[in-house]
Wavefront OBJ file of the C-alpha trace (Angstrom):
o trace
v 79.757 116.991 67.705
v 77.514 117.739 64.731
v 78.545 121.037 62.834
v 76.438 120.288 60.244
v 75.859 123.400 57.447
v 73.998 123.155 54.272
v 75.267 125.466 52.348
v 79.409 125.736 52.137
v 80.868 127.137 49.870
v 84.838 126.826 50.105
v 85.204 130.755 50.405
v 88.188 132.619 50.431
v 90.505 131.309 53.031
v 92.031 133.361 55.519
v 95.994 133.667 56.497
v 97.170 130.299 58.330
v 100.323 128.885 59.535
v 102.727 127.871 56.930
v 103.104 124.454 57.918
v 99.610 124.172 59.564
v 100.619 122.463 62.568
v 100.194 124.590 64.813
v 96.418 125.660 64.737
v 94.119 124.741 67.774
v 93.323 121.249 67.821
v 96.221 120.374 65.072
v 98.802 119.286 67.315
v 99.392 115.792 67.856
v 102.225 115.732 69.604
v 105.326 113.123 69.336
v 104.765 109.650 66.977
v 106.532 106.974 69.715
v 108.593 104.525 67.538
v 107.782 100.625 67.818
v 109.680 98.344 70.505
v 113.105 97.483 68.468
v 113.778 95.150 71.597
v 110.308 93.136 70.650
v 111.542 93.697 67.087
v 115.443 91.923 67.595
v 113.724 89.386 69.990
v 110.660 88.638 66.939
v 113.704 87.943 64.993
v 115.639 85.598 67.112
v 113.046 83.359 67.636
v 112.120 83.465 63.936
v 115.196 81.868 63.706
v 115.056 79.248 66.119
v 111.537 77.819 64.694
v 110.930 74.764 63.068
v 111.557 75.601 59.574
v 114.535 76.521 57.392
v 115.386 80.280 57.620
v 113.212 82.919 56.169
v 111.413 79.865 54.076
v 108.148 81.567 55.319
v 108.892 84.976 53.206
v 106.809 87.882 54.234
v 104.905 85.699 56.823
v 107.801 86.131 58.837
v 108.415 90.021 57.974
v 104.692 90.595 59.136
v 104.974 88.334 62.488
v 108.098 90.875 63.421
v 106.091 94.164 62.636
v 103.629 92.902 64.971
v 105.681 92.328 67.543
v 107.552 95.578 67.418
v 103.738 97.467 67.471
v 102.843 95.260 70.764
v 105.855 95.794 72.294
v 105.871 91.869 72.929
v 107.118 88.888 71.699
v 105.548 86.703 70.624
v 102.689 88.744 69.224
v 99.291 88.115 70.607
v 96.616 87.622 67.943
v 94.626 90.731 67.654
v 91.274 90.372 69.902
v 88.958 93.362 68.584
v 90.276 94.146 65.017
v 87.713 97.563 64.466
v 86.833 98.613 60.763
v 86.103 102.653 60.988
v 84.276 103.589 57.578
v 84.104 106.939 56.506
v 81.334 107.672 54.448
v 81.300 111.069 52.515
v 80.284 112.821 49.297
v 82.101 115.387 46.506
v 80.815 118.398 44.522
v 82.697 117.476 41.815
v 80.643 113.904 41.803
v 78.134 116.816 39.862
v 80.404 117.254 36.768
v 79.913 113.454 35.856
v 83.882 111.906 37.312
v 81.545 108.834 38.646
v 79.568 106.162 37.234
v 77.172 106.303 39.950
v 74.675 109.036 41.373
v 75.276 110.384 44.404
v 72.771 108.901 45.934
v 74.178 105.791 45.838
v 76.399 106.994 49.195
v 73.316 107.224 51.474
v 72.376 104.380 50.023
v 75.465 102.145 50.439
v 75.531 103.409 54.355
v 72.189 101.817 54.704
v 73.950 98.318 53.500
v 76.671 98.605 55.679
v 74.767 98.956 59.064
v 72.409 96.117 57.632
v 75.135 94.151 56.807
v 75.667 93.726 53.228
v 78.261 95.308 52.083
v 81.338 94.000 51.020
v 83.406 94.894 53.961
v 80.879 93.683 56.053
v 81.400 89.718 54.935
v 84.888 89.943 54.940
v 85.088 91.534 58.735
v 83.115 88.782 59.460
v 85.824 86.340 57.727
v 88.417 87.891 59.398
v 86.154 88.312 62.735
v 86.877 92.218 62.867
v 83.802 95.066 63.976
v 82.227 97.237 61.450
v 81.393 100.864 62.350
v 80.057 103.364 59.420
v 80.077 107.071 60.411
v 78.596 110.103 58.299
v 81.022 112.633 58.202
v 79.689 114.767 54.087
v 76.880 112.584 53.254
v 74.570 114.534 51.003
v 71.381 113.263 52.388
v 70.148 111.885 56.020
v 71.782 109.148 57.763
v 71.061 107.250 60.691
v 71.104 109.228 63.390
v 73.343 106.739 64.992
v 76.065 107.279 62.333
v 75.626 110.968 62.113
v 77.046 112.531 65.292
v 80.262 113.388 63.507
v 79.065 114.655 60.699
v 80.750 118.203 59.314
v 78.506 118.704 56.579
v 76.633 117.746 53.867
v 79.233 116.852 50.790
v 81.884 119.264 49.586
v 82.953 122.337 47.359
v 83.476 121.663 43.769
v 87.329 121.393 43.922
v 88.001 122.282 40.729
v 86.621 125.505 41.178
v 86.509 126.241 45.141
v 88.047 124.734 48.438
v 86.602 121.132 49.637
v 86.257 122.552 52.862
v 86.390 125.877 54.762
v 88.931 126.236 57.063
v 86.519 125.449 60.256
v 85.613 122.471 58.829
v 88.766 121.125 58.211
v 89.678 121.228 61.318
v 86.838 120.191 62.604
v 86.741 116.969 60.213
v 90.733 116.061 61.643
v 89.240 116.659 65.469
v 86.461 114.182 64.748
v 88.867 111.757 63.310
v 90.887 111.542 66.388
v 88.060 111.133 68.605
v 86.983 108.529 66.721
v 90.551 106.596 66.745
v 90.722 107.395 70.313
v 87.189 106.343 71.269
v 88.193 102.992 69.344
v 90.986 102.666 71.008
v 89.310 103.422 74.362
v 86.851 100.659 73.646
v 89.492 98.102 73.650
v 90.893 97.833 69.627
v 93.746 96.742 69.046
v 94.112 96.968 65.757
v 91.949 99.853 63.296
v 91.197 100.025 59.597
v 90.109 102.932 58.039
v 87.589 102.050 54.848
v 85.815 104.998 52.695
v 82.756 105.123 51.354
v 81.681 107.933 49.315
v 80.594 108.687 45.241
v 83.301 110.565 43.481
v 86.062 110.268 46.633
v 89.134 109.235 44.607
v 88.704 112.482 42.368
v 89.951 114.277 45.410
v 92.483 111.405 46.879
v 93.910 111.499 43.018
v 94.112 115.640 43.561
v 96.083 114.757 47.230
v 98.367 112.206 45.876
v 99.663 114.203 42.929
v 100.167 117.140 44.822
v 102.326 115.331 47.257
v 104.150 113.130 45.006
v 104.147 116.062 42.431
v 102.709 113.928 39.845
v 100.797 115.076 36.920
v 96.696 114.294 36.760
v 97.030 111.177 33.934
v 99.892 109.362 36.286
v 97.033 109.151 39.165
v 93.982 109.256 37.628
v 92.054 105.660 37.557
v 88.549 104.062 36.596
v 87.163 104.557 39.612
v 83.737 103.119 39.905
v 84.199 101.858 36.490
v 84.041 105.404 34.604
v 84.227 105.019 30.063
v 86.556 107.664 28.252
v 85.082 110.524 28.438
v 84.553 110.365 32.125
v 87.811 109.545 32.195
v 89.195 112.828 30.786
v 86.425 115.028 32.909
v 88.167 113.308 35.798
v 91.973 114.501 34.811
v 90.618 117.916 34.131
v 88.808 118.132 37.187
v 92.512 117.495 38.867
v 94.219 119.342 36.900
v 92.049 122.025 37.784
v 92.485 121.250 41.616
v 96.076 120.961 41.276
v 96.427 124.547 41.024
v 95.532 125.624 43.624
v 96.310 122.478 46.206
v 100.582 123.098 45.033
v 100.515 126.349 46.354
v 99.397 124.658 49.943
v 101.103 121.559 49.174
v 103.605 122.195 52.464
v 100.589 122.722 54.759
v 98.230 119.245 55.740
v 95.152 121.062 57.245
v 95.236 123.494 54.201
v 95.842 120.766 51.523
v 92.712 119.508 53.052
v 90.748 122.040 52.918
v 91.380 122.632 49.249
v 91.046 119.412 47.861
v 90.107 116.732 50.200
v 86.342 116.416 52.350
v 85.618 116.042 55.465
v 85.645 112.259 55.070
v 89.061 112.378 54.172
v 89.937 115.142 56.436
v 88.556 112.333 59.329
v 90.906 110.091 58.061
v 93.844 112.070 58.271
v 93.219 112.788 61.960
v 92.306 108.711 62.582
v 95.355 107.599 61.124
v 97.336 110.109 62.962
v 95.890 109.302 66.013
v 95.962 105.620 66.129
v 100.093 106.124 65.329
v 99.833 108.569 68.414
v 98.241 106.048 71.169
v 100.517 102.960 69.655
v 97.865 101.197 67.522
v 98.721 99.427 64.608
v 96.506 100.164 61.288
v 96.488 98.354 57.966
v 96.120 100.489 55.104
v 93.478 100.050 52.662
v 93.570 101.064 49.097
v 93.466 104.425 47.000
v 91.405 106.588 48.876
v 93.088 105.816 52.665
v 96.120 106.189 51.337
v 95.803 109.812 50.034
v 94.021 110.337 53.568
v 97.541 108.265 55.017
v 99.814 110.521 53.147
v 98.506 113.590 54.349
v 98.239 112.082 58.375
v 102.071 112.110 57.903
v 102.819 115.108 57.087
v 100.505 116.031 59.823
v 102.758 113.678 62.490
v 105.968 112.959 60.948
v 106.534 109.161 61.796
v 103.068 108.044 61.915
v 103.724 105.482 58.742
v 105.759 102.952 60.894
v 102.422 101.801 62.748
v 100.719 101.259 59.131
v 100.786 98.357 57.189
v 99.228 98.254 53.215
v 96.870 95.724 53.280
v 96.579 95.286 49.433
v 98.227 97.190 45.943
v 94.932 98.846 44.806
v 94.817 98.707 40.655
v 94.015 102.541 40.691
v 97.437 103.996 39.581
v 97.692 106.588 42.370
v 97.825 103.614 44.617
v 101.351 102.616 43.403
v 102.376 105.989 44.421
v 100.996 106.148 47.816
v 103.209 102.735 48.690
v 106.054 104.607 47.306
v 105.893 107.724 48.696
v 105.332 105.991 52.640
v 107.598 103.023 52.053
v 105.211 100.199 52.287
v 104.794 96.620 51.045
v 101.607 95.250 50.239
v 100.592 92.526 51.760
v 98.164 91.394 49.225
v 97.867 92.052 45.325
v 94.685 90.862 44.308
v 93.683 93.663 41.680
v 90.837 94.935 43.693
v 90.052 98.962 43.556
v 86.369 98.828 45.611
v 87.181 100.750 49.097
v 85.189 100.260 52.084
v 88.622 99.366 54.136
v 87.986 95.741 51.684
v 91.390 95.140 50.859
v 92.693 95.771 54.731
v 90.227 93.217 55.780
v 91.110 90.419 52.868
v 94.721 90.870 54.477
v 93.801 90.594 58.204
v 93.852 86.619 58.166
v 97.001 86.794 56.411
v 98.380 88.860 59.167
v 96.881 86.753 62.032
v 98.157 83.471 60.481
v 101.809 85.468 60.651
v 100.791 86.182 64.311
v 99.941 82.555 64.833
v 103.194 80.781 63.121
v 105.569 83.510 65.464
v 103.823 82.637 68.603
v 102.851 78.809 68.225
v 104.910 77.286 66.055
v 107.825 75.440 68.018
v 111.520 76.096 68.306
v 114.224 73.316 67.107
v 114.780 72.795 71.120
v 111.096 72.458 71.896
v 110.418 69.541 69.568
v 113.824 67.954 69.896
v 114.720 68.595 66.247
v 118.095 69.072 65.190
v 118.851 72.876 64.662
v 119.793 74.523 60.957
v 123.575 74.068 60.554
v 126.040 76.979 61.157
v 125.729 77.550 57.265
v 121.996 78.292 57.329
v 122.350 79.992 60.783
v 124.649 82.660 59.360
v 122.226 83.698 56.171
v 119.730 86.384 56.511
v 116.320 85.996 57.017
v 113.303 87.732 55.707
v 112.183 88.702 59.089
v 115.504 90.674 59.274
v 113.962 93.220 56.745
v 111.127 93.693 59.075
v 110.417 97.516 60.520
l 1 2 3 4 5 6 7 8 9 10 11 12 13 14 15 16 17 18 19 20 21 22 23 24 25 26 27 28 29 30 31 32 33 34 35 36 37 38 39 40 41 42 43 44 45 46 47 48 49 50 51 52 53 54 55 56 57 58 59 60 61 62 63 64 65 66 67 68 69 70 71 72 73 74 75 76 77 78 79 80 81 82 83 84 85 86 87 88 89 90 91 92 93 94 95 96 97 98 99 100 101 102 103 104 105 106 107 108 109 110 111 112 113 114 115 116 117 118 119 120 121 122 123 124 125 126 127 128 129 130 131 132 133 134 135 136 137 138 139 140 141 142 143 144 145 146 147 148 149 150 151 152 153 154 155 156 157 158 159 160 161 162 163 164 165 166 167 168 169 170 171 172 173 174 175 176 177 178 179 180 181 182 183 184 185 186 187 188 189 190 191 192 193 194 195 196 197 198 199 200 201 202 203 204 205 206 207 208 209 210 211 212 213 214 215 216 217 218 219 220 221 222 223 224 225 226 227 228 229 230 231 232 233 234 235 236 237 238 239 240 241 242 243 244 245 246 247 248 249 250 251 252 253 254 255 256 257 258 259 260 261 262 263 264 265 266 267 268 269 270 271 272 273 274 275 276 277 278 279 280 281 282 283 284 285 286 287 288 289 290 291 292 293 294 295 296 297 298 299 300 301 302 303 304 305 306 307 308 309 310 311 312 313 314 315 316 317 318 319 320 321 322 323 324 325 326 327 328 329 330 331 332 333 334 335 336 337 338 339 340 341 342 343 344 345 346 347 348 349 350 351 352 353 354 355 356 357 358 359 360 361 362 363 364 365 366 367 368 369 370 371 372 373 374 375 376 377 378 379 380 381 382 383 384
């Protein structure tokens, strides 16, 4: 499905739908809720396991989410975790928002199909797949990693749209073929990671229109940018921001404006994985702005997400906000690559683990909590 052009402009775009959901190839159809049966039943045995109630804190909270995503309980431990990494650049990486070169994108795709990159050596901690896939890389790829791709980088979004219209949708179609061809292959559990010089100019632009922030509540160091790059950053959003408010109410448009086709991708992954029933954990900055958007393009979609980690960039507080979402970890990491989802896989399959193996009061013989500590809440009761 290459639609590769080299020369796109964003263009003036053309009348659409007003809430954008109903263009070919946009509709996604009904978000299923989790099993509330697995859910209450998660609970119950929570309570009935060798341990005083709740005295396992989120590890029991996360135990019940899985169980209410697998419609089972107890959970199973995930057997093909799948990293998706979506690996883009952004015009506006040109007016100096980046401590890198853009080059560094093409490069960094090289490391992650050799296998050294960070994500890589944590997937292999957590025993998780790694897939990279081209979707705006300014420069040749790997044929193998290029079949999606939409184009080569993006519009300047402080002056023009990300994206033309086409593209955008093209960039949400190829993110649901890629959720469901993950899916297809047998994961049960996805993580979307980004990878791309300049990308959380464009996720701050997404997150501030949606939360209707201003540019200096969202805009972080990024790569590691001084001052001054600092404050060409906020104007670059600023700039955006004009233009993304007045399609703030319509997902595919939003995207076009201000996002890329590697964060147009996401959108239609995430959306897609809550479609076929597959739990995701959230990475950081970037997948969240891509998360925010896949729920206004299927209303619902958040309850199969979980946040992996609370990204130090400051629009990252405002994506866990604005879905409702608990990090799992908080370990003041702001690199990308789907890292901080992976650090917080072994967390989650060690919840999985205590839910399904640990033994109830009646297995072991053990004389149950008395009806004092039976009639207090538990963490896990929280649990969505």
């Amino acid at each position: 499905m290459s639609t590769v052009s080299d020369s796109q402009p964003g263009g003036t775009p053309s009348a659409e739908p007003a809430d954008g959901t109903d263009r070919p190839g946009v509709d996604f159809g009904v978000v299923r809720p989790p099993d509330e049966q697995a859910h209450r039943q998660a609970v119950a045995r929570h309570a009935g396991l060798t341990k005083p109630a709740g005295s396992l804190g989120r590890l029991e909270e996360i135990g019940v989410w899985v169980s209410a995503r697998q419609g089972t309980c107890p959970p199973r431990p995930f057997d093909r975790p799948r990293v998706v990494v979506f690996a883009g650049d952004h015009g506006i990486a040109t007016n100096g928002v980046s401590a890198y070169p853009s080059e560094v994108t093409a490069q960094m795709v090289d490391n992650i199909l050799a296998g050294g990159a960070a994500v890589n050596a944590l997937a292999a901690n957590a025993g998780a797949g790694v897939r990279v896939v081209d979707m705006a890389v300014d420069g040749e790829t790997n044929r193998t990693v290029a079949a999606y791709k939409i184009r080569r980088s993006s519009g300047s979004l402080d002056v023009e749209d990300a994206l033309t219209e086409q593209q955008a949708l093209d960039a949400v179609t190829a993110g649901r073929a890629l959720a469901d061809e993950e899916v297809d292959s047998g994961a049960d559990l996805l993580i979307a990671g980004d990878m791309g010089i300049g990308n959380t100019t464009p996720a701050a632009t997404l997150i501030a229109a949606l939360t209707e922030s201003e540019p200096v509540a969202v805009v972080g160091r990024g790569t590691g940018i001084d001052d001054s790059a600092w404050m060409r950053k906020t104007a670059a959003i600023r700039d955006a921001l004009r233009r993304a408010r007045k399609v703030v109410h319509d997902p595919v448009a939003l995207l076009r404006t201000a996002a890329g086709a590697d964060l147009a991708a996401m959108s239609g992954f995430l959306a897609q994985a809550a479609v076929r029933r597959t739990p995701v954990i959230l990475d950081g900055v970037v997948v969240g702005a891509a998360a925010m958007v896949a729920e206004e393009l299927v209303p619902g979609a958040a309850r199969w997400w979980m946040a992996g980690h609370r990204s130090v960039e400051p629009g990252a507080a405002l994506v866990l906000e604005h879905l409702d979402l608990r990090p799992v970890l908080d370990l003041e990491m702001r690199l990308g690559e789907g890292s901080g989802a992976v650090a917080a896989l072994p967390v989650v399959n060690a919840a999985i683990r205590v839910l399904g193996e640990m033994a109830t009061f009646a297995e072991a013989g053990i004389e149950g909590p008395t009806e004092s500590e039976t009639t207090g809440s538990s963490p896990a009761d929280a649990a969505d």
